[in-house]
N, C-alpha and C positions, 0 to 999 in steps of 0.2 A: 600308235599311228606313225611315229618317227623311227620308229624300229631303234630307238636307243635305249639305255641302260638304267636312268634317272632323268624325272623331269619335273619342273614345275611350271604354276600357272601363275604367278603373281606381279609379272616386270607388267610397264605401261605402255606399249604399243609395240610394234615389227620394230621401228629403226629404233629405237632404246632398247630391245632387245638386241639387236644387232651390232651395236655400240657393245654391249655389256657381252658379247661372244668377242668380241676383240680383245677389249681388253683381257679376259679371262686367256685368251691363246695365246698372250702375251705374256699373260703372269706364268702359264704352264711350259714356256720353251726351252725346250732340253737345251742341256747345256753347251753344246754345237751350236747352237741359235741364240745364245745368251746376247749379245751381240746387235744381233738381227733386229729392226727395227722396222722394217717397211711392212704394212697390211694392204695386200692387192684386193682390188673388189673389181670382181667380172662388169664392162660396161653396161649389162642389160639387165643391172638392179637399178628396183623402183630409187627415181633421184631424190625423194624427202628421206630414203635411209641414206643415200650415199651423200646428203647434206650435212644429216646430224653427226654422220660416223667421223666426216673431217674436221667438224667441230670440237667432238671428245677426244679428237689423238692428238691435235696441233699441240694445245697445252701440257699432257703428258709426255711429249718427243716420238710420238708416230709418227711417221710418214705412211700417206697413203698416196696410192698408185691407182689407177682406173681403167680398163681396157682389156683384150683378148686376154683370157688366164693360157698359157702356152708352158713348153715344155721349157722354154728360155726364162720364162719368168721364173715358175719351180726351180729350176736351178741357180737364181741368183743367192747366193749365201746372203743377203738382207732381208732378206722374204723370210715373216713367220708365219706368216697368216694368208688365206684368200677369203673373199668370201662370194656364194654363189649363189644367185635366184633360180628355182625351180619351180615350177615353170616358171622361165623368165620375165621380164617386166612387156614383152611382147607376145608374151600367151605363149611363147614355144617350148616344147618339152626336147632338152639336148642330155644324152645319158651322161654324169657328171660322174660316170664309176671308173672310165681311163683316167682324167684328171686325179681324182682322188688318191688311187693306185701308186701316180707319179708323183704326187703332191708327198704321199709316206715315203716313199724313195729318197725323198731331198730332204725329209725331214721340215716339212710343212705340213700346220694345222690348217683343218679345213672347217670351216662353219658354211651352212644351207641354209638360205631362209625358203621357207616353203609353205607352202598353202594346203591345211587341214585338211580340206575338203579333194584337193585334187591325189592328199597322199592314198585316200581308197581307193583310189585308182592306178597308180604307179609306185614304182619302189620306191620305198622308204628310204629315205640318203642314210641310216643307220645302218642299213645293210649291206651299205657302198662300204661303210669305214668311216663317215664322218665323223668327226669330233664331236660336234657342237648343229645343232638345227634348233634354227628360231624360224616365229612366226607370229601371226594375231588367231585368235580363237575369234575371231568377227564372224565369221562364213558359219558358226554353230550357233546360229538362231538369235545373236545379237543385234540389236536395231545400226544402222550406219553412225546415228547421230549426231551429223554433221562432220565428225570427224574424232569421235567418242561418248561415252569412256570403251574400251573394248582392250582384254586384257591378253596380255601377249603372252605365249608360250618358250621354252627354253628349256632343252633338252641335251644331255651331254653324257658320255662314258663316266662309270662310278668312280673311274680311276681321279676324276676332278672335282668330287663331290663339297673341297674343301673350300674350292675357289666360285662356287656359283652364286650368282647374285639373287637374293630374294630366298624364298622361303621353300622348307624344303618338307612338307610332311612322312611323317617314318611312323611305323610302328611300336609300341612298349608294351609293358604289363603293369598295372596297376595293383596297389597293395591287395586285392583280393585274388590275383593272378589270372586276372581279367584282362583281356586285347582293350589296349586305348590306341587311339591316337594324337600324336602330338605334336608340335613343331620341331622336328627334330635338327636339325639344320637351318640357323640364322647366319648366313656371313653377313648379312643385311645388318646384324645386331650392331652398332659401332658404339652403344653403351662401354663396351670392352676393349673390341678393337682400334674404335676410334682414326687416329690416322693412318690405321696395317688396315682400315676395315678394307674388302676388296670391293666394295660399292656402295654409294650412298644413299639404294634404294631404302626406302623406308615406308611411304603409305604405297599398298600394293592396288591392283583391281581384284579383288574377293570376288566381290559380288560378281562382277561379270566373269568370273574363273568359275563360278557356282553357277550360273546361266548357262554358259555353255558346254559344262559337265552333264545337266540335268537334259539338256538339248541330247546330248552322247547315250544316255542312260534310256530318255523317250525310246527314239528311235531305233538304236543298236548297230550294229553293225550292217545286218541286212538293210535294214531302213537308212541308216546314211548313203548305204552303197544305191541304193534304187535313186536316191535323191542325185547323188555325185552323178548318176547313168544317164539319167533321164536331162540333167544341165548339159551333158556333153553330147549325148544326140544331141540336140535342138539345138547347139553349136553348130555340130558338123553339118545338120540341115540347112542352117543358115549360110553357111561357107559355100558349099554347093549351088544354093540357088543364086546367088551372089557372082559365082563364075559361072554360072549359064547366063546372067545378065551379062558379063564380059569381063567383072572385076578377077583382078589377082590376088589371090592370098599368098600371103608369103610364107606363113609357116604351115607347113604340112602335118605337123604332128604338134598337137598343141589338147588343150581341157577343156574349157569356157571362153576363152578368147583367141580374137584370132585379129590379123594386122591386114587391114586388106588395102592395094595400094591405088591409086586413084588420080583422075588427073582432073577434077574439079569438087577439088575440097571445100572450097568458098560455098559452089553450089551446093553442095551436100547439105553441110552445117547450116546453112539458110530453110530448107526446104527441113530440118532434122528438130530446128528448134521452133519451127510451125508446128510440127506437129507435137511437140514439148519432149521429144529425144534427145538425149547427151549421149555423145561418143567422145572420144579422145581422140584430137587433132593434132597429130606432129607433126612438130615442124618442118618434117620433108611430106613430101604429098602420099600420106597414108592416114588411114582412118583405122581404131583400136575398137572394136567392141567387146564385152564382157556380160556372158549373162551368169546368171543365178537363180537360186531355189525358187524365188517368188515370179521370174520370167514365164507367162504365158505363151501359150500358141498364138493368141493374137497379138501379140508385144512382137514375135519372130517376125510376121506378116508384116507388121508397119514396119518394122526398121528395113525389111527388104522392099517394100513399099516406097522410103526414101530414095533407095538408090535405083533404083527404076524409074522414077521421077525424074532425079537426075539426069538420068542419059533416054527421055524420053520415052521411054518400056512401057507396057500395060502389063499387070502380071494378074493370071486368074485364079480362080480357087486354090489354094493351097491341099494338093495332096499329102495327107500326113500319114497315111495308109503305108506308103511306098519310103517314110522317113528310113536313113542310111542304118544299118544293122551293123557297117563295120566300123568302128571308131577310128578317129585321128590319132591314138595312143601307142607307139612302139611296141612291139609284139615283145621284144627286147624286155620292155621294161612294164609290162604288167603287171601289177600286184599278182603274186601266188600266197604271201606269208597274210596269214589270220590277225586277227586284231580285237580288241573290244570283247575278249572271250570271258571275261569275270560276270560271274553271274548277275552283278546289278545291273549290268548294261542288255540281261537277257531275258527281265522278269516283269517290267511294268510298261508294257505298249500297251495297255488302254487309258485312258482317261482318269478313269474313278480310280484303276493302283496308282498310277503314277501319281493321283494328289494325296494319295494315303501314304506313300511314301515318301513325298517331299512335308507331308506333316510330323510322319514320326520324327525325321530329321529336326525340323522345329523346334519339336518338344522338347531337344536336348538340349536349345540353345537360351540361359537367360539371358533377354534383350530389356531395354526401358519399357517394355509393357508388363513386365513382371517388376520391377525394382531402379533406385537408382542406379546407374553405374559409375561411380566417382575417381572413373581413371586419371589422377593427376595427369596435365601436360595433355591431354587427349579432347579435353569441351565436348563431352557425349551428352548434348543437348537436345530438346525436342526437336523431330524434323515437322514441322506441322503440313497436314494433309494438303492443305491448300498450297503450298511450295512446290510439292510433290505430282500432284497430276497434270501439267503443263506434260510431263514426260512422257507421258500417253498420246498425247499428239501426234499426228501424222506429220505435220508440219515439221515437227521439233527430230522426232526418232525418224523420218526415211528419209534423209539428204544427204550428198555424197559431198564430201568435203572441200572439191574441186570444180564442184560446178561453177557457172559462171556467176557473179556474185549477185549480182541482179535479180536471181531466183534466190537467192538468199537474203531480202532485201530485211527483215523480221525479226533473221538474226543481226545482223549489222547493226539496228536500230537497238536491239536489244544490246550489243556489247558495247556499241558509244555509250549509252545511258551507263552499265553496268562500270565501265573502266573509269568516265566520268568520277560516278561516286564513290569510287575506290580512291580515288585519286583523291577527292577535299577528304573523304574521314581519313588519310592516312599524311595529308599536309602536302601532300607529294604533284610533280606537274604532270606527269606522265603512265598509264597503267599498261602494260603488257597480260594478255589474257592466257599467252600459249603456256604456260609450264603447267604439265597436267598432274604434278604434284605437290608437297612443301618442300619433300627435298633437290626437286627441277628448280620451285623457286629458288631456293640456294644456290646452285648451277647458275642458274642464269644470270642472278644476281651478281655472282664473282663474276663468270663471264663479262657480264656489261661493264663492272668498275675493270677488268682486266683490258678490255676492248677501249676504254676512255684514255687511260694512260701511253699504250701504243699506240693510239693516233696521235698523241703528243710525244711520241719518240722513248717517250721513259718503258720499254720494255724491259727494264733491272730491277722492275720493281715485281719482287717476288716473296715477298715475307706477310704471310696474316696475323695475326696477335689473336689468340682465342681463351677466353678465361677458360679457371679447369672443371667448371658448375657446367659450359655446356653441353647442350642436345649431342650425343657422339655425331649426326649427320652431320655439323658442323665442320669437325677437322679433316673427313671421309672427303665433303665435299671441295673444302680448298685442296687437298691432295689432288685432285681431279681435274682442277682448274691451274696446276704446276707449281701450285704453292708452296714455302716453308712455313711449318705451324709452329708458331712460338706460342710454348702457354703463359699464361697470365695467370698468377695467383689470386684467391679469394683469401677473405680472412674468418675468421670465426664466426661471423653473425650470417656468412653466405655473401656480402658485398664481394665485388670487384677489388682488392688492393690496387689502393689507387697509385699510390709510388711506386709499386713494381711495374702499375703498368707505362706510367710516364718512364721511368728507369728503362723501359722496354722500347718503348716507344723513340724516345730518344736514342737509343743504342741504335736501332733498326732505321732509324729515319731517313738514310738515303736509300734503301730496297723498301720501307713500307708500301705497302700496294692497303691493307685493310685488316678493320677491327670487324668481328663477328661478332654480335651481344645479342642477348638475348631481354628483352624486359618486358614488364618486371622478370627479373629475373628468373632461371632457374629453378630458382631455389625456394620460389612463389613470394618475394619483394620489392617493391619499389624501390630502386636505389634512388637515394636522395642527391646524387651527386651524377647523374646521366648525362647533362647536360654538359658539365664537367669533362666530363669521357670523352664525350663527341671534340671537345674544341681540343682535348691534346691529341688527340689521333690524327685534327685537322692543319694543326699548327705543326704537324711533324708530317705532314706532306700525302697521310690516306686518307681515306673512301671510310665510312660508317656503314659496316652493314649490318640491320636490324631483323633480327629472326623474328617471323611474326608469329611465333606459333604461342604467344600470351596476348596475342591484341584483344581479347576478351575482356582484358583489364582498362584495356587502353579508350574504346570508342565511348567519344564525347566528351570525356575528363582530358584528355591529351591526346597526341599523334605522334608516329615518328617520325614527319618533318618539323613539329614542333621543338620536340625536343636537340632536332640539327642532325640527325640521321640522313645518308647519300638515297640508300635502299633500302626497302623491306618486301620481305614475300609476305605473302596474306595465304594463311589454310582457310582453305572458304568450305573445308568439309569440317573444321573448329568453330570458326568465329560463325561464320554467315552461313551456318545451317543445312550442308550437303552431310546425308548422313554416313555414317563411315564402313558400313556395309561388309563390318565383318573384318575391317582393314584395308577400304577403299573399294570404290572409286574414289579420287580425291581432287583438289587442284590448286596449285600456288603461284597465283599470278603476283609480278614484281610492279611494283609500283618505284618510281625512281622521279631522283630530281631534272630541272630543263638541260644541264648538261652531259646530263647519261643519260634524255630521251633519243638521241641520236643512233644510239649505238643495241638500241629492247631489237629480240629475235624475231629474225623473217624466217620467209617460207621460202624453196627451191622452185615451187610450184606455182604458189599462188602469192602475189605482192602485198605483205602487210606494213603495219606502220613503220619498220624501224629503219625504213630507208637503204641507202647506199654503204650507210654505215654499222646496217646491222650485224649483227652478232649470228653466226650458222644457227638452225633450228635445235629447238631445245625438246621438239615435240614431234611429230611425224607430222602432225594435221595445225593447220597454221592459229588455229586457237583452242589448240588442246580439246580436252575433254568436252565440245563445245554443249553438247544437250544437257547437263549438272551444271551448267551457269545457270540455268533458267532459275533451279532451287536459289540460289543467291540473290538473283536480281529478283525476284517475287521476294523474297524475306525481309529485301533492303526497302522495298517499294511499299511495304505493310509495315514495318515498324517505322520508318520515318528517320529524322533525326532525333526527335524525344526519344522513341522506343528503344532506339537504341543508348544511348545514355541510362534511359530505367534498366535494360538489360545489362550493363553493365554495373552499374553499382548494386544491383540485385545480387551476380553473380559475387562480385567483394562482399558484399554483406553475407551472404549465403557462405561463405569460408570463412569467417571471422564469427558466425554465429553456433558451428562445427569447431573451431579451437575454442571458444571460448567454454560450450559445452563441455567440451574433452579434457579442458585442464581440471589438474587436480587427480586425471587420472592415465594419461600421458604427458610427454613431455613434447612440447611442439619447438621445432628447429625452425632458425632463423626466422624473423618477427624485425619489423622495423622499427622504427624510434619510438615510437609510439605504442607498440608492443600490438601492432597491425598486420595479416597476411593483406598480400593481392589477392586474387580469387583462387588461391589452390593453397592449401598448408603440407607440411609435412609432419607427419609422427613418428616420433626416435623409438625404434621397438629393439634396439640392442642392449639396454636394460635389465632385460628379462634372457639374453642368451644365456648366462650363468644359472640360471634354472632350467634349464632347457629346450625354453621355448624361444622358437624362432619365428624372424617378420612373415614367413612362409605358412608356420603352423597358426597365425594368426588369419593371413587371408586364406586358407583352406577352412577354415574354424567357420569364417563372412561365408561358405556355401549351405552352410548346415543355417545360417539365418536367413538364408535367402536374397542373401549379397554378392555381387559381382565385386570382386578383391581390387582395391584402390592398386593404382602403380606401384609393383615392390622394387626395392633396393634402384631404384634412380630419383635425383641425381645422387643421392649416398646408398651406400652399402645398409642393407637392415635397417631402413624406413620403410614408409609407405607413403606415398602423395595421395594428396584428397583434392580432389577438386568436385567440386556439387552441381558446378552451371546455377544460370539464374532459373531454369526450367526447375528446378524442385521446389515444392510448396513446404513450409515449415513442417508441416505432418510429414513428408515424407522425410528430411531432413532428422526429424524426432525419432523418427523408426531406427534412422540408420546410428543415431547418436547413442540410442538404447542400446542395439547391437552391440557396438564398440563399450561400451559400461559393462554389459554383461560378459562380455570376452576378458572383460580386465578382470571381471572377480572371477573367472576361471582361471586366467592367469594368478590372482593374487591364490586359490587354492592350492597350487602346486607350490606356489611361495612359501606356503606356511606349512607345507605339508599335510595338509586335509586331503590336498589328491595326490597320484603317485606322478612324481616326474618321468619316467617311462613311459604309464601307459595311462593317458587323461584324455577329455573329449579333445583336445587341441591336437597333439601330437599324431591322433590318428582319424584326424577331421581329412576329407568330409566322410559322411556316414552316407550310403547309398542303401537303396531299399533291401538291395542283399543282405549287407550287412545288419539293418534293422531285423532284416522278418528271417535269420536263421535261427533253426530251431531252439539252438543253444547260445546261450547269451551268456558270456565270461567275462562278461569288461567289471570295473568296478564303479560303474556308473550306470544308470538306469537309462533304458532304450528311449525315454522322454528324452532326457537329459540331452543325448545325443543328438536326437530328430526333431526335437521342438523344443528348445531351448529358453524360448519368449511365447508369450500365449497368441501371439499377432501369426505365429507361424503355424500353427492347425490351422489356421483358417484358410490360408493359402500358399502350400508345400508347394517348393521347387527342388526336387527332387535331380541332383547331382548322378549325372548315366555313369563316372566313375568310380573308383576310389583313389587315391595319391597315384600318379604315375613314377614309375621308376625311371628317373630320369638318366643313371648311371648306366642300365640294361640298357636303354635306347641310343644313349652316345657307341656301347660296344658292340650294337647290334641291329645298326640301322636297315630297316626295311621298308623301301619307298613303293612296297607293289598293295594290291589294295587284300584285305583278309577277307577269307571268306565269311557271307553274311551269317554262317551259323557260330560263327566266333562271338556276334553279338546277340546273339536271340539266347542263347544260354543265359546270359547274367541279366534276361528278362522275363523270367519265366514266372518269378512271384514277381506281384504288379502293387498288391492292396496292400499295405503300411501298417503296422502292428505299433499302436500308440504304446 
């Protein structure tokens, strides 16, 4: 659709998309530009992107500029960057292929943000030369929901494959030499990178990247195009009848929207919101309308109905017969180049394939209705149904984020209540609701403590202290917010070293700006000395800021204002039950103390809490993901204050009854005084490397039991984290404990030499029904052995769609284009399992 070379779906809205093309044009500037530091943005991009994008450059040393993109500008040697709405924030379509042209002459990158739906219809800014086009996948059949979740697109030259934010799917071959697919590209990953990471994305929108694929897939290309055709008649119809009543449109060539200019606005809007119509009022006397997929012929008729009213008109019958046949679209710039040609997108327009097909897809996925999933650090806990259908609402899923609040009154009542109770169970005065993920809430978080000390003049404070057990979004994210990351050593048991970090802390105490922790820890412990932490960070002049991605430990037993924490973000797709849908939607609202409430992120558009003194948007839509709070505030509102306390010490005991189980036949890493996890453990599976078997061949081994593989090698190299949630019942806890038992006496086979360390069920786990039902069987283990390991698993196979991926083929052989479907119907042709 962007006529580019590589793309993916996984950043969180248009302007964090657009944020995350700057900086990337930044990190790629040849070295003539090395220098160069100013990002121009065309004035007639949407202002919540041209909000957030000043917010993310200030701290790194952008300078951003706003206004005509000119051939003066292109030429200033500080210029590395523009950026340009297509169709503009005023619906007009202006060809950006001269600019672009001029833009490679000077040796300036160009990023597009552009609209999905308007590119079947006009050229694709790939095919200009752009660098980089972002956008939202919203317009492919996602609800508005107030102002999320809806997942943003991001597309660029392979030549920058290295530097993109989020996730990047490629093609491999799996040990049967079988097509998989796999994440082939994480710079998101900051496990590794850490503070080189080049973004601190981390929970993606999945789900809504999978909505509006399957939207792509329904329809196809024909069908989007009839859809994109038939929005843009009944535009230009509208435009038309509009200057026969007398109005001016000012853009001539425009998609769905058009600016039309007016000289009784007041009147209008009066007469507009009788009959319950939203337009867009600017603030010079013009009127924006925008239609879309779900706009009727009778929807055209009223909004022209308004402005006839206005200027006293009677207008009759709508002939639709005689509707315009030539479009407002540049002849210039018409789509000629095809799109959406891979056969998935050209094989399920009915109803009954396309659900046959979004099932097989299913089938391949184990989710918690098949097993636990015990991904440490992740809370993959029940979503319960009753959380979940408020989403279904009309109320909740069709509101534009910008109406006037007043028709919003539902949600409002709904986020004081929700921010409210965010705010006692986490000690804290203050809750900000916009950061639509956990690692925005880390952004905003440093942001706020960043924005507290500059309004008291201390702008030299530029140093975070971050132990070396943290979440890698951690040091990603202070890089981001212009900080130096000093780390802080741990010591052997996983604690905090607490003298290096006073040693630290002191050394650093005229630039400290803040501490980043994480508790219970990392490392899955309650440090016994946290409070401790907090008062030498305080006594040496920073800010505490509390990662809340373990507050599953924390609700009801303690808080982070308790223990004297500034901040914390809150995953409300961890703790408080939004579920993680693949790897988001997500959201990380900050909760902060009375003197960093001053300073929680506003909106460009619309006035939220955090006053005069807030902090730029951390979010496009002024309370983030807003329709996925309702899952939180229903979860909070059903469990109570009890519930939540039982769910918590459920979840501790539920990890503590998994080590306790496992000892004797792993070795569980850091334990605290008491010889206690928090609610997640870790298992040392490095052990066993010196016979061959790796923490890898161990969670690949958990497919063949019908296991979703616990977190490998974070936060150490060759572990595993477990974490259970308080959502598993002792039986299932039992199953998975077996699993893990039985894995060890295969492990201990190879130990003693009863199996072959080459070639044992572990090493060449998982076993896929190919591999079971080929004719010839040469392993030295029995096809039982392999596919039913535990007698609980005849009963109910979960049958792995691969074998091991080659993850080395795939780093040297990346292919981001989609394979064809008969790549996978081969390694499905035997179906029935040969016990």
């Amino acid at each position: 659709l962007t006529g580019m070379e590589i793309a993916n779906a996984s950043l969180l809205d248009e302007a964090t998309a657009a944020a995350e093309a700057m900086t990337l044009l930044h990190r790629v500037r040849s070295k003539s530009k090395k220098k160069a530091n100013i990002f121009f943005i065309e004035e007639h991009t949407f202002p919540q992107t041209i909000d957030l994008i000043i917010g993310r450059a200030i701290p790194i040393g952008i300078k951003v500029e706003i206004g005509t993109v000119s051939k003066e500008v292109l030429e200033n040697p500080a210029v590395f960057g523009v950026l340009l709405q297509y169709p503009n924030s005023n619906g007009k379509i202006e060809n950006p292929s001269v600019l672009i042209e001029e833009a490679k002459r000077c040796d300036v990158k160009v990023a597009v943000a552009s609209d999905l739906l308007a590119l079947t219809q006009i050229t694709p800014p790939g095919e200009m030369g752009a660098d980089v086009v972002i956008g939202t996948t919203q317009r492919f059949g996602i609800p508005l929901g107030y102002g999320g979740p809806h997942a943003a697109y991001f597309a660029t030259k392979e030549a920058f494959k290295r530097n993109v934010p989020g996730r990047i799917i490629g093609a491999t071959e799996d040990s049967n030499g079988n097509a998989a697919y796999r994440m082939a590209l994480q710079t998101r990953e900051q496990h590794i990178k850490r503070e080189k990471a080049t973004s601190n994305i981390c929970t993606a929108q999945v789900l809504l990247a999978v909505m509006a694929g399957m939207y792509a897939v329904y329809h196809g290309k024909a069908g989007i195009q009839a859809i994109a055709n038939r929005i843009h008649l009944q535009t230009v119809k509208l435009k038309t009848e509009l200057e026969n009543l007398g109005y001016l449109e000012e853009n001539q060539q425009f998609f769905d929207t058009i600016k039309i200019a007016v000289t009784n606005k007041e009147v209008i809007r009066k007469i507009a919101l009788d009959k319950e119509i939203n337009f867009r009022y600017f603030e010079t006397n013009h009127v924006g309308i925008s239609l879309h997929e779900k706009t009727t012929l009778e929807d055209v008729e009223a909004i022209i109905s308004v402005f006839a009213k206005a200027t006293d008109n009677v207008i009759g019958a709508m002939d639709w017969s005689v509707a315009e046949n030539t479009g407002a679209i540049p002849a210039d710039l018409n789509r000629t180049s095809t799109f959406l040609t891979h056969e998935v997108f050209n094989s399920y327009h009915s109803e009954h394939e396309m659900l046959r097909y979004m099932k097989r897809l299913e089938n391949k996925d184990l989710s918690l209705v098949h097993s636990m999933i015990a991904l440490g650090s992740c809370t993959m806990k029940l979503n319960a149904t009753a959380e979940m259908m408020p989403l279904t609402w009309n109320e909740l899923a069709n509101i534009h984020p910008f109406v006037p609040q007043k028709q919003a009154a539902g949600y409002h009542n709904m986020f004081a209540n929700l921010a409210k109770w965010l705010s006692e169970i986490t000690g804290f005065y203050a809750t900000s609701l916009q950061p639509n993920s956990g690692a925005q809430g880390e952004l905003a978080g440093l942001m706020v403590i960043k924005a507290y000390f500059e309004n008291q003049g201390a702008t030299h404070r530029n140093i975070t202290l971050i132990p070396s057990s943290a979440h890698g979004t951690n040091p990603a994210t202070a890089v981001m917010v212009g900080q130096k990351v000093v780390i802080v050593a741990c010591k052997e048991n996983g604690d905090i070293d607490i003298e290096d970090l006073k040693a630290k802390a002191i050394q650093y105490k005229e630039n400290l700006m803040a501490l980043m922790i994480t508790y219970p820890s990392t490392h899955g412990v309650f440090e016994e000395n946290i409070k401790e932490i907090c008062e030498i960070i305080h006594n040496n002049g920073g800010k505490v800021y509390l990662d809340g991605a373990n507050l599953n430990a924390q609700l009801g037993l303690t808080s982070p204002g308790f223990i004297g924490a500034d901040v914390c973000h809150l995953n409300l797709h961890k703790t408080f039950c939004i579920p993680h849908g693949g790897g988001g939607p997500g959201m990380g609202p900050i909760a902060v103390t009375k003197e960093l409430a001053p300073f929680l992120p506003g909106n460009a558009v619309i006035a939220t809490a955090g006053g005069d003194k807030a902090i730029n948007a951390i979010s496009a839509a002024p309370w983030g993901s807003a329709s996925i709070l309702s899952i939180s505030y229903a979860y909070i509102a059903l469990m109570g204050a009890k519930g939540l306390t039982q769910a918590t010490q459920m979840a501790i005991l539920n990890a503590n009854y998994i080590k306790d189980s496992l000892s004797g036949h792993y070795q569980v890493l850091f334990t605290g005084k008491n010889n206690r996890s928090a609610h997640e453990l870790i298992i040392d599976c490095r052990p066993f490397k010196g016979y061959g078997i790796t923490v890898t061949d161990i969670a690949k081994r958990l497919m063949d039991y019908g296991f979703h593989a616990p977190t490998v090698s974070f936060p150490v190299a060759g572990t595993m984290m477990i974490e259970p949630t308080e959502s598993e019942t002792v039986e299932e806890l039992d199953r998975f404990i077996k699993a893990m038992v039985s894995i060890r006496e295969e492990i201990e086979e190879v130990i003693t030499g009863t199996a072959s360390k080459e070639v044992n069920v572990l090493v060449n786990a998982p076993h896929t029904v190919q591999v079971i039902t080929k004719e010839t069987w040469d392993m030295p283990y029995s096809r039982e052995k392999a596919a039913f390991p535990l007698p609980y698993v005849k009963a109910n196979k979960f049958w792995p769609s691969v074998g091991r991926v080659n993850d080395a083929y795939g780093d040297r052989n990346l292919m981001c284009s989609c394979l064809p479907i008969a790549a996978f119907e081969k390694q499905e042709e035997i179906l029935i399992p040969v016990s």
